[in-house]
Backbone bond lengths (Angstrom), bond angles and torsions (degrees), N, CA, C in turn:
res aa  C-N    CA-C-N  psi(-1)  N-CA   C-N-CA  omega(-1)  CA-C   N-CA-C  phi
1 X - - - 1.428 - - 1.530 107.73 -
2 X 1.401 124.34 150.09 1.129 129.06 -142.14 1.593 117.74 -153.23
3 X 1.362 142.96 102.98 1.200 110.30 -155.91 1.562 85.52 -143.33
4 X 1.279 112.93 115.31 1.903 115.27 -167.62 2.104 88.79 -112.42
5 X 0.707 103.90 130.78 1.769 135.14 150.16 0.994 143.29 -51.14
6 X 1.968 124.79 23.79 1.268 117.94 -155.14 1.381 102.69 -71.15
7 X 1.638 105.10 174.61 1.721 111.97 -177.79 1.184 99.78 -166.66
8 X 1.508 115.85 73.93 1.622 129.90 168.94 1.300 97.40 -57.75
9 X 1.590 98.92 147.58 1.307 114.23 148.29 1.718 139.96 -151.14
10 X 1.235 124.79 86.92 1.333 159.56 -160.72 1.275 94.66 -29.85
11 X 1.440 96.58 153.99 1.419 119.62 154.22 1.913 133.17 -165.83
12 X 1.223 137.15 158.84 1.293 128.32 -150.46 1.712 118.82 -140.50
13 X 0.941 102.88 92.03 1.575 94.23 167.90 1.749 125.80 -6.72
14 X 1.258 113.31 176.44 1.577 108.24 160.84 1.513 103.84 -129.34
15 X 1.461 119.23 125.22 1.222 139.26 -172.40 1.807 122.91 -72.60
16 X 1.020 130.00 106.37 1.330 137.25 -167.74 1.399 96.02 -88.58
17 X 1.499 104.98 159.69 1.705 116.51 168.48 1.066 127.82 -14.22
18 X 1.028 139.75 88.72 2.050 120.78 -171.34 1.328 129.25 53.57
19 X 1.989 85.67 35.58 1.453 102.50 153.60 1.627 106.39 -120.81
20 X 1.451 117.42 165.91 1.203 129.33 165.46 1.841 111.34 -98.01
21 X 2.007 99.35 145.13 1.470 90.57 147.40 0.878 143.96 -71.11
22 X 1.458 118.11 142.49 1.936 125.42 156.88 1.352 126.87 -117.22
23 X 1.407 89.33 143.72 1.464 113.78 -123.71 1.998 81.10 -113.96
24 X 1.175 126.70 143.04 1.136 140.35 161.32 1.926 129.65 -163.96
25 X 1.465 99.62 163.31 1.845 92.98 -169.43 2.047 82.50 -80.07
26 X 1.330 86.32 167.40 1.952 117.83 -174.26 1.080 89.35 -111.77
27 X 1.436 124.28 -74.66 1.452 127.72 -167.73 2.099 106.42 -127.78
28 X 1.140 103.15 152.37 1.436 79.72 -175.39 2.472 76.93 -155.39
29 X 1.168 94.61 119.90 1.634 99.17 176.02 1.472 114.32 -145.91
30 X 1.569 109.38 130.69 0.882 128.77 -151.45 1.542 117.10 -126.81
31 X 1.261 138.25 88.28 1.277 134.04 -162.63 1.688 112.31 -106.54
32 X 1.449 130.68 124.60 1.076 123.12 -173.54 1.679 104.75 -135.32
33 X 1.671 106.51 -173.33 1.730 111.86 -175.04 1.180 90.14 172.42
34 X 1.758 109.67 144.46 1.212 106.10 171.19 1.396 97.62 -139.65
35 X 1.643 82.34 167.68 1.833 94.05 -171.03 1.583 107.61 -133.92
36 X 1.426 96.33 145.14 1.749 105.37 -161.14 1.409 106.66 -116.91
37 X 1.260 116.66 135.75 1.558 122.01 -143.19 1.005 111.74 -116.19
38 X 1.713 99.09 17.66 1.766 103.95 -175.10 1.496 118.95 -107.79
39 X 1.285 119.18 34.65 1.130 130.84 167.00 1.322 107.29 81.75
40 X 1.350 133.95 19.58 1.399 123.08 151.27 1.386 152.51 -11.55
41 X 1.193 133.33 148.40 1.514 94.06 176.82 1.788 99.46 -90.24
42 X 1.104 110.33 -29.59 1.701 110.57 -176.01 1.568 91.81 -97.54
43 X 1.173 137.10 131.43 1.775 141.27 -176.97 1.584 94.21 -131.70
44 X 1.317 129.00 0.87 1.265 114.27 158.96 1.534 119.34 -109.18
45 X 1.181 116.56 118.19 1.337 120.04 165.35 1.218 122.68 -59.13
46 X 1.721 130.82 -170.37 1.510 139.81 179.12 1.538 84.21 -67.60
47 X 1.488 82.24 156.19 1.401 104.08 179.25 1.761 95.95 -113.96
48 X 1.141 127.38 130.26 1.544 147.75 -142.95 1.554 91.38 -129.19
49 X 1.728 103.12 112.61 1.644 111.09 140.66 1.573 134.00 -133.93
50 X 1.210 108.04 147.76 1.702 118.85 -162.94 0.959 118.27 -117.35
51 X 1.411 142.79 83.43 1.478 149.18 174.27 1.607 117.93 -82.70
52 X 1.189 123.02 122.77 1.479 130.14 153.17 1.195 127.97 -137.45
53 X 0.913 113.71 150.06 1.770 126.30 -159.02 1.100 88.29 -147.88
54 X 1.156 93.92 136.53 1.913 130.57 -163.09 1.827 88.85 -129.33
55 X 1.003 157.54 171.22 1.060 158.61 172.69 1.780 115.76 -154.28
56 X 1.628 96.41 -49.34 1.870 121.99 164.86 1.336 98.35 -145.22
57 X 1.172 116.84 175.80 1.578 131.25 -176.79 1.734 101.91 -76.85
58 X 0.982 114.30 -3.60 1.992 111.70 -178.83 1.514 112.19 -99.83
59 X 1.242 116.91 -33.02 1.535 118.67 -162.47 1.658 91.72 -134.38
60 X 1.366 105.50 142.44 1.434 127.67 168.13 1.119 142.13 -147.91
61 X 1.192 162.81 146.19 1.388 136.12 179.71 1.566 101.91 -137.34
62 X 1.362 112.74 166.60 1.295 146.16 -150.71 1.419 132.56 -164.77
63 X 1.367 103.12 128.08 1.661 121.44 -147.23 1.639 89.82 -140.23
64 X 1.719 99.79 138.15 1.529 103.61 152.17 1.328 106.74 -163.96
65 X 1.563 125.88 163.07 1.013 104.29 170.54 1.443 112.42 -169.49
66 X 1.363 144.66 147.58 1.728 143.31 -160.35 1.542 102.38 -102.30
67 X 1.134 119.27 115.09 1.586 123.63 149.38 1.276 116.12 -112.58
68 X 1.551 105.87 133.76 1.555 130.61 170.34 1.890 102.15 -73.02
69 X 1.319 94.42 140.98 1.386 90.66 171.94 1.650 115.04 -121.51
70 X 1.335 106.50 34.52 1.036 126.70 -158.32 1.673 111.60 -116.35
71 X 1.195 106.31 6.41 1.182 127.01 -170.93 1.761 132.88 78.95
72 X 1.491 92.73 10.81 1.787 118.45 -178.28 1.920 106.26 -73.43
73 X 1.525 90.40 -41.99 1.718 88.72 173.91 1.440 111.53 120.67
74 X 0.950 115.04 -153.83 1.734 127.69 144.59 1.228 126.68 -71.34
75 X 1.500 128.21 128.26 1.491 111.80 -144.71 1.614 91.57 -119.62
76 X 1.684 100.68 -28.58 1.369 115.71 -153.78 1.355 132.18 -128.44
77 X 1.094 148.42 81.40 2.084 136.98 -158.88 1.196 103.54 -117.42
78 X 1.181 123.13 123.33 1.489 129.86 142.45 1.123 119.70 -148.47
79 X 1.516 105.09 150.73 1.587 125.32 -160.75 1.289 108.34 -130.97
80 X 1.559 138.96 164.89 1.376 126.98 155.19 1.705 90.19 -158.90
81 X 1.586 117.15 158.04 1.070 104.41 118.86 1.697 125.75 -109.77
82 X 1.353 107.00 -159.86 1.821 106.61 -139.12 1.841 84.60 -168.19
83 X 1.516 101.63 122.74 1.547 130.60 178.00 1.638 112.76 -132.76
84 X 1.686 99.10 114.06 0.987 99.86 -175.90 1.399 117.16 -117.66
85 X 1.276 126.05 136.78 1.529 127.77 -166.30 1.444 86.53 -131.42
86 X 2.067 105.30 154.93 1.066 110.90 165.90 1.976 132.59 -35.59
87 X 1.274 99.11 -48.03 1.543 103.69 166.93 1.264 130.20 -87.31
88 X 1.524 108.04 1.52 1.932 93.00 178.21 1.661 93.43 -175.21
89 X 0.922 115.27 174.28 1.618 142.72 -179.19 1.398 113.62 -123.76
90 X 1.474 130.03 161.52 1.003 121.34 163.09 1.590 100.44 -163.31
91 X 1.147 128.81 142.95 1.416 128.95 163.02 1.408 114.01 -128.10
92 X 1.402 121.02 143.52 1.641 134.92 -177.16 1.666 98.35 -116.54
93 X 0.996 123.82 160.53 1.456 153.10 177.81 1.340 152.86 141.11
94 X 1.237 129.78 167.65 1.145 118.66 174.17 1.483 118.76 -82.33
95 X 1.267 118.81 164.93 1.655 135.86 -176.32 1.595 117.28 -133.45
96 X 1.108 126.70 128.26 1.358 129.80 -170.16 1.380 113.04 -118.77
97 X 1.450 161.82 144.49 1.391 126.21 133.54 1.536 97.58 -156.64
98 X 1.494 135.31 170.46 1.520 126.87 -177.17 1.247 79.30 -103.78
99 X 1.148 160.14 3.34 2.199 135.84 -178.39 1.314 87.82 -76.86
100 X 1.180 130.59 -12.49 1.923 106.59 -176.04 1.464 113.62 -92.54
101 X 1.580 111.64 149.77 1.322 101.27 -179.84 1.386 129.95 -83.46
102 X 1.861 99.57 155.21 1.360 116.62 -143.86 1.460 113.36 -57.10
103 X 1.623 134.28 18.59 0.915 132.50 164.95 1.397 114.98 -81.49
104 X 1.500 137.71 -48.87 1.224 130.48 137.07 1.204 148.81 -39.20
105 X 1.299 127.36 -38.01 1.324 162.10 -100.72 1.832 90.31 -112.62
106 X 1.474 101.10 102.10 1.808 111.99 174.20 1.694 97.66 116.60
107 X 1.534 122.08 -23.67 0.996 111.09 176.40 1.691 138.58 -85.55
108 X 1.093 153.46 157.11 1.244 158.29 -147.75 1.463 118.38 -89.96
109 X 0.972 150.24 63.03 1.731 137.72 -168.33 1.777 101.55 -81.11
110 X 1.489 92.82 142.64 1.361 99.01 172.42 1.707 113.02 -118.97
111 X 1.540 115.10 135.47 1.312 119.86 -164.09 1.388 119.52 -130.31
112 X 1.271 119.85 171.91 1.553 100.13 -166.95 1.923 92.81 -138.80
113 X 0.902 105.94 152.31 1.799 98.34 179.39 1.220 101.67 -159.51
């Protein structure tokens, strides 16, 4: 069972002569956790958050990240920002998480997509 929290929040150009508005989220965050009802000994899962910030339709940034509440910690970080032009996208950032092995593991990779 699963119960996430979104909390968009809109925003709109200003429309000229025989133009239309456009319409996009500003910020849009989303925090979730789920809980398992099958008698577990741990019944809470990661606790899940989702940040984006929209600011204009070209530049954005982006946040998420997994905490155990189980006393494991922070499990999970990643960030980017993200530029979008008619022909292409691109996002830069760092990446965090302990599932990778411990030869990496705490350090930062930066990626492009």
């Amino acid at each position: 069972m699963s119960f996430p929290r979104p909390g968009p929040a809109a925003s709109r150009t200003v429309a000229g002569p025989d133009q239309q508005l456009i319409r996009w989220e500003i910020v849009h965050f989303t925090l979730s956790q789920t809980f398992k009802m099958d008698g577990a000994d741990e019944p809470f899962k990661d606790l899940y958050g989702d940040l984006t910030v929209s600011p204009n339709q070209r530049i954005g940034f982006h946040a998420d990240a997994r905490y155990n509440v189980y006393d494991l910690g922070l499990r999970e970080a990643n960030a980017d920002i993200r530029l979008t032009c008619p022909r292409f996208s691109a996002a830069v950032g760092p990446a965090s998480t302990s599932r990778v092995p411990a030869a990496i593991s705490g350090r930062n990779r930066w990626y492009w997509c």
